[in-house]
PDB file of the backbone (N, CA, C, O) and the ligand in Angstrom, with CONECT records:
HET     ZN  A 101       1
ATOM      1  N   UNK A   1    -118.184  81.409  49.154  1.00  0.00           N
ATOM      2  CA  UNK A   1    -118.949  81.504  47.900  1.00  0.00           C
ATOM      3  C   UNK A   1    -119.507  80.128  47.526  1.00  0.00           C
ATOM      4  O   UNK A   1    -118.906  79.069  47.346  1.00  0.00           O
ATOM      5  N   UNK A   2    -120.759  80.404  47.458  1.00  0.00           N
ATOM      6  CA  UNK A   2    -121.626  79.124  47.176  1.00  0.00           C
ATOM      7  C   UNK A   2    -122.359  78.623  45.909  1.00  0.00           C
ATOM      8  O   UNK A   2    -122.171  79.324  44.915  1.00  0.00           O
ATOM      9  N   UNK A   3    -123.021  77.728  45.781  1.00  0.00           N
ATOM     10  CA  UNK A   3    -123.655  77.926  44.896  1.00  0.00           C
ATOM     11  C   UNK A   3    -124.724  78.505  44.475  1.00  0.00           C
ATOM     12  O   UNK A   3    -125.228  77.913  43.520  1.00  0.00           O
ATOM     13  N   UNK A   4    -125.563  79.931  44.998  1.00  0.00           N
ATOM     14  CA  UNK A   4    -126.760  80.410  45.111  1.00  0.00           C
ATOM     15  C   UNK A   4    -126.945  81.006  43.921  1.00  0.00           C
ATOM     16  O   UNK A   4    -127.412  82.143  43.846  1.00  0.00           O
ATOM     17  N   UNK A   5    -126.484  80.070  42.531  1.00  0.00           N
ATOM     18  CA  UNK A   5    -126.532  81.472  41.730  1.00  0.00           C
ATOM     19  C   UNK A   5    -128.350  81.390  40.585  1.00  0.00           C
ATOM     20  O   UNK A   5    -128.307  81.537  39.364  1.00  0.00           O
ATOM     21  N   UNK A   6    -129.226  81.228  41.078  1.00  0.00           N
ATOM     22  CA  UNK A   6    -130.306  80.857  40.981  1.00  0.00           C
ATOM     23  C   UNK A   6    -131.350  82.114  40.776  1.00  0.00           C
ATOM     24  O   UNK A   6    -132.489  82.022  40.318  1.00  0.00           O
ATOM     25  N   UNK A   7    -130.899  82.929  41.081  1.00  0.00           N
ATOM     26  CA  UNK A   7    -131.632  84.296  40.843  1.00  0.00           C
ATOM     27  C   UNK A   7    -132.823  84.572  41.960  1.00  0.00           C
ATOM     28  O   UNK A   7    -133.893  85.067  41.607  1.00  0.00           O
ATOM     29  N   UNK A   8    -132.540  84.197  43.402  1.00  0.00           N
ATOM     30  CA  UNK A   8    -133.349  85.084  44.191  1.00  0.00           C
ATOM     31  C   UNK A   8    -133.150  86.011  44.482  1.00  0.00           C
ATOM     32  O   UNK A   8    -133.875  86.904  44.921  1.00  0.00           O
ATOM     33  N   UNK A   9    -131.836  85.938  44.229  1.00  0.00           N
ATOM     34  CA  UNK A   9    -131.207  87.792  44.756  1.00  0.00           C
ATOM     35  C   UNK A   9    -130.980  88.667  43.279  1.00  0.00           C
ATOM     36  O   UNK A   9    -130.785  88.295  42.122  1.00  0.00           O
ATOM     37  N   UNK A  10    -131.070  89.614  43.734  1.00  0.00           N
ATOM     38  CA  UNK A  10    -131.013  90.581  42.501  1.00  0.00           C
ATOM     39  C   UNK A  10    -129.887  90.682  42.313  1.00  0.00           C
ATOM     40  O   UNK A  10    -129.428  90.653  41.171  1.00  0.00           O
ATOM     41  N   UNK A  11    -128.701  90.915  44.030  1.00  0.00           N
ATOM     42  CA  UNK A  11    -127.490  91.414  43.292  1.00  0.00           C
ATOM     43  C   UNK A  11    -127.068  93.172  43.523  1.00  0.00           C
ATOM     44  O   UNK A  11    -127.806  94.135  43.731  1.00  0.00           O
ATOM     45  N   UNK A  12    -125.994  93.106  43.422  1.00  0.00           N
ATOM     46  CA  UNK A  12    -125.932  94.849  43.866  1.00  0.00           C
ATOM     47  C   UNK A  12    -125.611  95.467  42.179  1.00  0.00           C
ATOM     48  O   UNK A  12    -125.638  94.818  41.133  1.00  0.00           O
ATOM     49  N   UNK A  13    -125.287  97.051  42.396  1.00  0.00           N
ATOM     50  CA  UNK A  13    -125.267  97.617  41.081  1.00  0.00           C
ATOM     51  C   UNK A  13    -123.777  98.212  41.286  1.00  0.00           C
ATOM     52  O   UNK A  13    -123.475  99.183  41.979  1.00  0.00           O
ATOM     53  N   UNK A  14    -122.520  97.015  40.160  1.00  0.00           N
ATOM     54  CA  UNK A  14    -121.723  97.830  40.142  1.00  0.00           C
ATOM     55  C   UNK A  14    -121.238  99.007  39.632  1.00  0.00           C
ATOM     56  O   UNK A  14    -121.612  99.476  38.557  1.00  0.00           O
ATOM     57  N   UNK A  15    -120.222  99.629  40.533  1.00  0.00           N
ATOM     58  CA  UNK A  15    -119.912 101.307  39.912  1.00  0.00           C
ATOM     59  C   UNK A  15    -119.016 101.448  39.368  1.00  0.00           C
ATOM     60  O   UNK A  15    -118.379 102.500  39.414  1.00  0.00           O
ATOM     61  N   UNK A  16    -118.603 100.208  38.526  1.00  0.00           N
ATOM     62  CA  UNK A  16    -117.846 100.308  37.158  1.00  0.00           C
ATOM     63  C   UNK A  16    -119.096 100.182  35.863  1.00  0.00           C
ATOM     64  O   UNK A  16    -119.557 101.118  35.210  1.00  0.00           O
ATOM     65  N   UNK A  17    -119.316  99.260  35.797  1.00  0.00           N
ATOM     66  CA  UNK A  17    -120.390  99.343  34.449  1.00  0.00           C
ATOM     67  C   UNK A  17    -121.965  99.265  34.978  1.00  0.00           C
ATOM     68  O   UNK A  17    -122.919  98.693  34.450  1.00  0.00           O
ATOM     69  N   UNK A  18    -121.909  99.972  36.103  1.00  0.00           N
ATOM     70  CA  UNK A  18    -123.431  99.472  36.574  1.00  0.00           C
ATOM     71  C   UNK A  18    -124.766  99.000  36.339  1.00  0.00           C
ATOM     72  O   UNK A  18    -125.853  99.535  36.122  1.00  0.00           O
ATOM     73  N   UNK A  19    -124.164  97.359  36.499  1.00  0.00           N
ATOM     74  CA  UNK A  19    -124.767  96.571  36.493  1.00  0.00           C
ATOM     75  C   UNK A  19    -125.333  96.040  37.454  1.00  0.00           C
ATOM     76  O   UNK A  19    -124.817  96.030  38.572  1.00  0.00           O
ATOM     77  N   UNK A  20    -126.328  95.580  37.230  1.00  0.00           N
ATOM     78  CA  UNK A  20    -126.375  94.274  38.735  1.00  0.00           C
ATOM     79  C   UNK A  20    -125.812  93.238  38.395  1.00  0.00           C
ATOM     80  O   UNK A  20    -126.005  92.536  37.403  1.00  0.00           O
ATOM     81  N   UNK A  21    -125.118  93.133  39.205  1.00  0.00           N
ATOM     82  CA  UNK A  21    -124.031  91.673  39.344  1.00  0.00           C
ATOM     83  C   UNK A  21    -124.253  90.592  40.809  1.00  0.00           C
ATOM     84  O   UNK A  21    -123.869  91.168  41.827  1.00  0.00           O
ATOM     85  N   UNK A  22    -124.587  89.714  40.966  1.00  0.00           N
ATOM     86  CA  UNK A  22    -124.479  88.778  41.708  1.00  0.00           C
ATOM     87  C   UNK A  22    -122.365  88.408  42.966  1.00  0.00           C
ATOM     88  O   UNK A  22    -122.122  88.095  44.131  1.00  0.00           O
ATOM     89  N   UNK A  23    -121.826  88.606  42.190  1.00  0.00           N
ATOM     90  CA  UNK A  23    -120.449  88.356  42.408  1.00  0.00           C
ATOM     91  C   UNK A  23    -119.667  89.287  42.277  1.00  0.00           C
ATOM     92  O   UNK A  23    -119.561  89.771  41.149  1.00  0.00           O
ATOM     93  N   UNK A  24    -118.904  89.815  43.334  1.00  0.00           N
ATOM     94  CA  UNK A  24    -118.055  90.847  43.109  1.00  0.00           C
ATOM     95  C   UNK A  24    -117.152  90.892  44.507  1.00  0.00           C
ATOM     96  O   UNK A  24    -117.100  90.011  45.366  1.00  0.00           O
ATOM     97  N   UNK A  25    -116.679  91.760  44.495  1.00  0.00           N
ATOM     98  CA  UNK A  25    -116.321  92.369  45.915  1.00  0.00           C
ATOM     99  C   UNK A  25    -116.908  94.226  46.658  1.00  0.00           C
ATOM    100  O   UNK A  25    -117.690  95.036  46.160  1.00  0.00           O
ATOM    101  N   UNK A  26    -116.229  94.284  47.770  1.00  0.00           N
ATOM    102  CA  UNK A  26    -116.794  95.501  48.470  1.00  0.00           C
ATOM    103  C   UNK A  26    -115.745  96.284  48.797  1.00  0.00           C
ATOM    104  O   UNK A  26    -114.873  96.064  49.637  1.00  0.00           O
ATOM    105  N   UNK A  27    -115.896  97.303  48.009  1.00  0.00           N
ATOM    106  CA  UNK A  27    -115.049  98.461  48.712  1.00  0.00           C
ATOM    107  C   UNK A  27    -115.510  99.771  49.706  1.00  0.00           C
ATOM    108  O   UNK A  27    -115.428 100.987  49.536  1.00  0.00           O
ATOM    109  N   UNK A  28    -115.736  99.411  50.189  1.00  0.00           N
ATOM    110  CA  UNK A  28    -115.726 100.809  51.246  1.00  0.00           C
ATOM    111  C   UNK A  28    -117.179 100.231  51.693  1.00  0.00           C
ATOM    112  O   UNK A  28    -117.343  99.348  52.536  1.00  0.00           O
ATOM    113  N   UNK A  29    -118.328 100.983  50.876  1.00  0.00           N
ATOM    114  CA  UNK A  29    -119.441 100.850  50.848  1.00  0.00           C
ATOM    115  C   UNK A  29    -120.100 100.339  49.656  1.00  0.00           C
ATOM    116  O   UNK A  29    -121.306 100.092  49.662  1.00  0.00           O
ATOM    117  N   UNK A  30    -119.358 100.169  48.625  1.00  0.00           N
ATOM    118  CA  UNK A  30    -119.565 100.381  47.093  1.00  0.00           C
ATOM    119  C   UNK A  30    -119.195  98.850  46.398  1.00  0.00           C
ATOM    120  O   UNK A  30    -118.533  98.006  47.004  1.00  0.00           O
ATOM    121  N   UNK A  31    -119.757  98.647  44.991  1.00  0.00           N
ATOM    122  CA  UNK A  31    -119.582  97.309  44.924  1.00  0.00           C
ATOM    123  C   UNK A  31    -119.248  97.249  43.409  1.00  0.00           C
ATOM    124  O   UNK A  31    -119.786  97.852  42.481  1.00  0.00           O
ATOM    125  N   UNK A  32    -117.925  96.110  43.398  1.00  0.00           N
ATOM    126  CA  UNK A  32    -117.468  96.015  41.869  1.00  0.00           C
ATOM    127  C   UNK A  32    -117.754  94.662  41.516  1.00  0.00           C
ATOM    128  O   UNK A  32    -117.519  93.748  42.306  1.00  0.00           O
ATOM    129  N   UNK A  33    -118.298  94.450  40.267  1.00  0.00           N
ATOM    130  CA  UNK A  33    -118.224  93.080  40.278  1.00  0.00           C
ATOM    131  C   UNK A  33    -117.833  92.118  39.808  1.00  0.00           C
ATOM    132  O   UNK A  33    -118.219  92.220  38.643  1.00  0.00           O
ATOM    133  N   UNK A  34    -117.294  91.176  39.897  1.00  0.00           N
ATOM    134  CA  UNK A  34    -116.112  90.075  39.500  1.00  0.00           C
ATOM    135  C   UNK A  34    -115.587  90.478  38.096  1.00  0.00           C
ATOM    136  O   UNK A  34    -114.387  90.663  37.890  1.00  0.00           O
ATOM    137  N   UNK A  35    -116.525  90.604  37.158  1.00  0.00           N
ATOM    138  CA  UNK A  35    -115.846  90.862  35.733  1.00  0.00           C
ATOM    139  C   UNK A  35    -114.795  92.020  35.434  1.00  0.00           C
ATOM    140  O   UNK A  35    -113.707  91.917  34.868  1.00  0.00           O
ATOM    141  N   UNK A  36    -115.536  93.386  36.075  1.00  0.00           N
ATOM    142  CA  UNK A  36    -114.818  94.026  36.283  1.00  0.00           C
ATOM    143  C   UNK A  36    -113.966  94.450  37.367  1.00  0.00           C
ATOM    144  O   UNK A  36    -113.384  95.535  37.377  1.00  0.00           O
ATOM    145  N   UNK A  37    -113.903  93.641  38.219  1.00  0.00           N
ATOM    146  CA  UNK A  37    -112.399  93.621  39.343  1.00  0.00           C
ATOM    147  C   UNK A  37    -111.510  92.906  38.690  1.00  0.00           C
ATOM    148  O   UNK A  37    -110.313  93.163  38.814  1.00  0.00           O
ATOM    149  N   UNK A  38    -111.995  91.800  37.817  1.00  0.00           N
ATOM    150  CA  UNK A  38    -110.690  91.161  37.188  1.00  0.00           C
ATOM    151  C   UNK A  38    -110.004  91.981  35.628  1.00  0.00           C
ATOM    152  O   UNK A  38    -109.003  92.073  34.918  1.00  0.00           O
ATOM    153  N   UNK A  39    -111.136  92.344  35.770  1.00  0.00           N
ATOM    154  CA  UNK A  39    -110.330  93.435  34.124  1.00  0.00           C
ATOM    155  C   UNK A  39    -109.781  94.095  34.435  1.00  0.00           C
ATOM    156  O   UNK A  39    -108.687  94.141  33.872  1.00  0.00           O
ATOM    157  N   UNK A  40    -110.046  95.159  35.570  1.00  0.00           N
ATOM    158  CA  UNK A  40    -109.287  95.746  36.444  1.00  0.00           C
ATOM    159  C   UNK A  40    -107.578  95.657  36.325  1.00  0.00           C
ATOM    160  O   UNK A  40    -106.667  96.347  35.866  1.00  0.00           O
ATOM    161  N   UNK A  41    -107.733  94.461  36.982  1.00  0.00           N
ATOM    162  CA  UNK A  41    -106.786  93.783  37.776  1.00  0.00           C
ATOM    163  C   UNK A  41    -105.394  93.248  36.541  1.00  0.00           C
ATOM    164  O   UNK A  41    -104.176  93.247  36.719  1.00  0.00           O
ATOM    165  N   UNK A  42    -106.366  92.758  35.081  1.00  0.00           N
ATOM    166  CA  UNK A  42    -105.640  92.701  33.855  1.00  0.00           C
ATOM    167  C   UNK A  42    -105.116  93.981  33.203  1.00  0.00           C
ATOM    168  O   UNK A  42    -104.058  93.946  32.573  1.00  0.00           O
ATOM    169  N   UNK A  43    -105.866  95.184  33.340  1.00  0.00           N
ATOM    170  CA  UNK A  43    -105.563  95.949  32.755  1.00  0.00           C
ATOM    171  C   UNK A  43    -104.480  96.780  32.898  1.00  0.00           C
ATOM    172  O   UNK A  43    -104.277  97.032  34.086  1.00  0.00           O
ATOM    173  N   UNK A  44    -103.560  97.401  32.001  1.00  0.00           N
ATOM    174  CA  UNK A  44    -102.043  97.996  32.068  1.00  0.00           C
ATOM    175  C   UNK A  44    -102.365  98.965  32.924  1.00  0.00           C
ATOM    176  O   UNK A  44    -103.571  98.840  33.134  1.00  0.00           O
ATOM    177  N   UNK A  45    -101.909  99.930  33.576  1.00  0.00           N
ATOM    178  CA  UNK A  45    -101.752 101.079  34.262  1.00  0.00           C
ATOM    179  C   UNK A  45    -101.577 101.873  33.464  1.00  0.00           C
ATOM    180  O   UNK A  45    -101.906 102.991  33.860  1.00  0.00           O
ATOM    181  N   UNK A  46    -100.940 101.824  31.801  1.00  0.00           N
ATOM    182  CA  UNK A  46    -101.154 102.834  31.026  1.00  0.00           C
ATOM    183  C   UNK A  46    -102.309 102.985  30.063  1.00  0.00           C
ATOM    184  O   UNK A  46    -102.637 103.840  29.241  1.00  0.00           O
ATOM    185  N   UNK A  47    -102.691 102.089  30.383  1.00  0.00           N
ATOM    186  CA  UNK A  47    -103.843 102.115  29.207  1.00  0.00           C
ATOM    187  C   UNK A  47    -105.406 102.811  29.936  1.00  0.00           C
ATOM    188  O   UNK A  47    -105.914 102.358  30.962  1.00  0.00           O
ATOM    189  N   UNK A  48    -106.061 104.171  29.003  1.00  0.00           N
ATOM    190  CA  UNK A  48    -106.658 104.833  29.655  1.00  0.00           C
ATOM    191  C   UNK A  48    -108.220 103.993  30.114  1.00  0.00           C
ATOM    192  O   UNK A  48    -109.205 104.634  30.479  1.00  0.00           O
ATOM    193  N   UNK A  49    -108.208 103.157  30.056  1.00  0.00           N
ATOM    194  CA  UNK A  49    -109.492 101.827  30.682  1.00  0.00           C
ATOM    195  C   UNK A  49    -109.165 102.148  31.876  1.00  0.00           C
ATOM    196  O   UNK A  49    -110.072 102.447  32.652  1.00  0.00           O
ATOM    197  N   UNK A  50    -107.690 102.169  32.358  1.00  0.00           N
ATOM    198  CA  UNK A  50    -107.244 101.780  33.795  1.00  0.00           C
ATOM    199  C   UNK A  50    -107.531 103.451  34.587  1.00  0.00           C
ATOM    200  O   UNK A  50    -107.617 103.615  35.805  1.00  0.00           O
ATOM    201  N   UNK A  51    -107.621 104.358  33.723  1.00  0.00           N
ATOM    202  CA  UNK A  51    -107.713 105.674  34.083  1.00  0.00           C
ATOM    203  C   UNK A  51    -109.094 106.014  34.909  1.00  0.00           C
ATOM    204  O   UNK A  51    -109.364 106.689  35.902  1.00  0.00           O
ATOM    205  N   UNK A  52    -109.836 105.185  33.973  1.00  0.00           N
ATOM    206  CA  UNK A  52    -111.374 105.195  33.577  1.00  0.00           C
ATOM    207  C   UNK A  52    -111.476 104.493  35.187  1.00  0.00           C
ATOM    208  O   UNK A  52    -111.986 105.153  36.093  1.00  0.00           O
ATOM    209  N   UNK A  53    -111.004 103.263  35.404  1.00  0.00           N
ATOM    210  CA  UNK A  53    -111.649 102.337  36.557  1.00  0.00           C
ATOM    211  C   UNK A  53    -111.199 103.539  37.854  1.00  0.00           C
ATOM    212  O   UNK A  53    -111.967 103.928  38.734  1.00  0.00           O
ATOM    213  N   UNK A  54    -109.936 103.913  37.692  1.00  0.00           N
ATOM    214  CA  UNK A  54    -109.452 104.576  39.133  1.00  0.00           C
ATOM    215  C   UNK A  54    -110.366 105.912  38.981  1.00  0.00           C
ATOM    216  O   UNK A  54    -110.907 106.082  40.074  1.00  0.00           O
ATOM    217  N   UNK A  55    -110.767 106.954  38.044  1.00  0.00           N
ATOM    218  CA  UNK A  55    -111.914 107.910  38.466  1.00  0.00           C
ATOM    219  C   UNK A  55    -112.915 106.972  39.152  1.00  0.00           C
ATOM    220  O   UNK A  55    -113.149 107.341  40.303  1.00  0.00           O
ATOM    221  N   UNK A  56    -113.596 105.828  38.767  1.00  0.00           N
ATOM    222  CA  UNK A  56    -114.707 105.771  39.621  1.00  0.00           C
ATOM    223  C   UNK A  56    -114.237 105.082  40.666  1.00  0.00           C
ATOM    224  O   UNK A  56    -114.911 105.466  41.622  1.00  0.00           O
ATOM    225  N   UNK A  57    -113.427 104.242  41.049  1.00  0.00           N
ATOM    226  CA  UNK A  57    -112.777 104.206  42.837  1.00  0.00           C
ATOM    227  C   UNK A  57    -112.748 105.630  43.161  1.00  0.00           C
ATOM    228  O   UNK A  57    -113.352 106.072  44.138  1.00  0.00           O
ATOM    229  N   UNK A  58    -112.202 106.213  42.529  1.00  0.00           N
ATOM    230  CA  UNK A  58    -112.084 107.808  43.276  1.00  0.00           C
ATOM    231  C   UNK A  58    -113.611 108.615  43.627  1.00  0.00           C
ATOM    232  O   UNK A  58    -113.673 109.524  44.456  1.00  0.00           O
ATOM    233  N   UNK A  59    -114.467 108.259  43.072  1.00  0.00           N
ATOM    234  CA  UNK A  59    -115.461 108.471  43.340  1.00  0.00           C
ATOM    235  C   UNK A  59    -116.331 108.229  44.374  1.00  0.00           C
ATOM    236  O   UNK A  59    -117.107 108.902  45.054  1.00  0.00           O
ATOM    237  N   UNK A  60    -115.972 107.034  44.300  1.00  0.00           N
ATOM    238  CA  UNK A  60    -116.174 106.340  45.572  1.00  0.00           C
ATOM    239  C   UNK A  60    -116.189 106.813  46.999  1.00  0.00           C
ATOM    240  O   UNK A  60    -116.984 107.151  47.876  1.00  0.00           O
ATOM    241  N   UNK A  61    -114.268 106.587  46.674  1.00  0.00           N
ATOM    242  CA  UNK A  61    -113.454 106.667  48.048  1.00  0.00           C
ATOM    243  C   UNK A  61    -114.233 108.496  48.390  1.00  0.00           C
ATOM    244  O   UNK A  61    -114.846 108.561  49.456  1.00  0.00           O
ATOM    245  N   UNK A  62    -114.193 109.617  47.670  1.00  0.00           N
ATOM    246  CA  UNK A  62    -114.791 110.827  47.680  1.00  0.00           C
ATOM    247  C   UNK A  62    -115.778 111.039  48.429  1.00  0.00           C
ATOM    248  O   UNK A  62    -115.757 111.978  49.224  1.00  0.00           O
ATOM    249  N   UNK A  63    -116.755 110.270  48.330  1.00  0.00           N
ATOM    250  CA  UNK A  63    -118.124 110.689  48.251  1.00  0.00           C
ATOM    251  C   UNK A  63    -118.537 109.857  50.036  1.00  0.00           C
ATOM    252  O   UNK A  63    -119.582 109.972  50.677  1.00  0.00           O
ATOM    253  N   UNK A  64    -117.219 109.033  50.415  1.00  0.00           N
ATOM    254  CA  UNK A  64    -116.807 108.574  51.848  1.00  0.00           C
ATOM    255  C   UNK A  64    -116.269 109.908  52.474  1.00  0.00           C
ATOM    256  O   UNK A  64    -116.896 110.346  53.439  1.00  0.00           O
ATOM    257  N   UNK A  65    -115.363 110.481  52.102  1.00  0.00           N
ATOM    258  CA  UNK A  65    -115.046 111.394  52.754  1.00  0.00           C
ATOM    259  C   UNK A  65    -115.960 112.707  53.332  1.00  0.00           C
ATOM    260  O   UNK A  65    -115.839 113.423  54.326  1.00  0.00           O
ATOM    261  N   UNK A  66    -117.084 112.658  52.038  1.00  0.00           N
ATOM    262  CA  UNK A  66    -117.896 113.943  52.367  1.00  0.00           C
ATOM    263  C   UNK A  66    -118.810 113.493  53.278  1.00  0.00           C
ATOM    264  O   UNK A  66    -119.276 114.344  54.036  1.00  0.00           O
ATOM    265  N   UNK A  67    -119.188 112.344  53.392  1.00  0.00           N
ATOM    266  CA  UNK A  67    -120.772 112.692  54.466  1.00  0.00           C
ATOM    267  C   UNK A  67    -120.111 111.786  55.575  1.00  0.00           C
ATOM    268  O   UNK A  67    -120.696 111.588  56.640  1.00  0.00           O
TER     269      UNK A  67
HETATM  270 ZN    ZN A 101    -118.980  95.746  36.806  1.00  0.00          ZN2+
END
């Protein structure tokens, strides 16, 4: 990770708050991005935010399985 953050790239659209984000990571095919991998990552397992993030991984991971 460099410093390119200059805006030639657009950036992918994450599938937590889909956005375009510059910084994130890759799951499968799909892309989260830094803000929300780390909220993620803060957030309780009981608290229904955390409910919210794992439907759309599940969505994800899903929509791998079908095609
Ligand atoms: Zn996001």
């Amino acid at each position: 990770m460099s410093s390119s953050m200059m805006g030639k790239k657009i950036g992918e659209t994450c599938i937590v708050c889909e956005q375009q984000k510059e910084t994130g990571i890759h799951l499968y095919t799909s892309f989260i991005c830094e803000d929300c991998e780390k909220d993620m990552v803060l957030t309780d397992t009981n608290d229904p935010k955390y409910k919210y993030y794992i439907e759309r991984l599940k969505m994800v991971t899903y929509k791998q399985n079908i095609s």
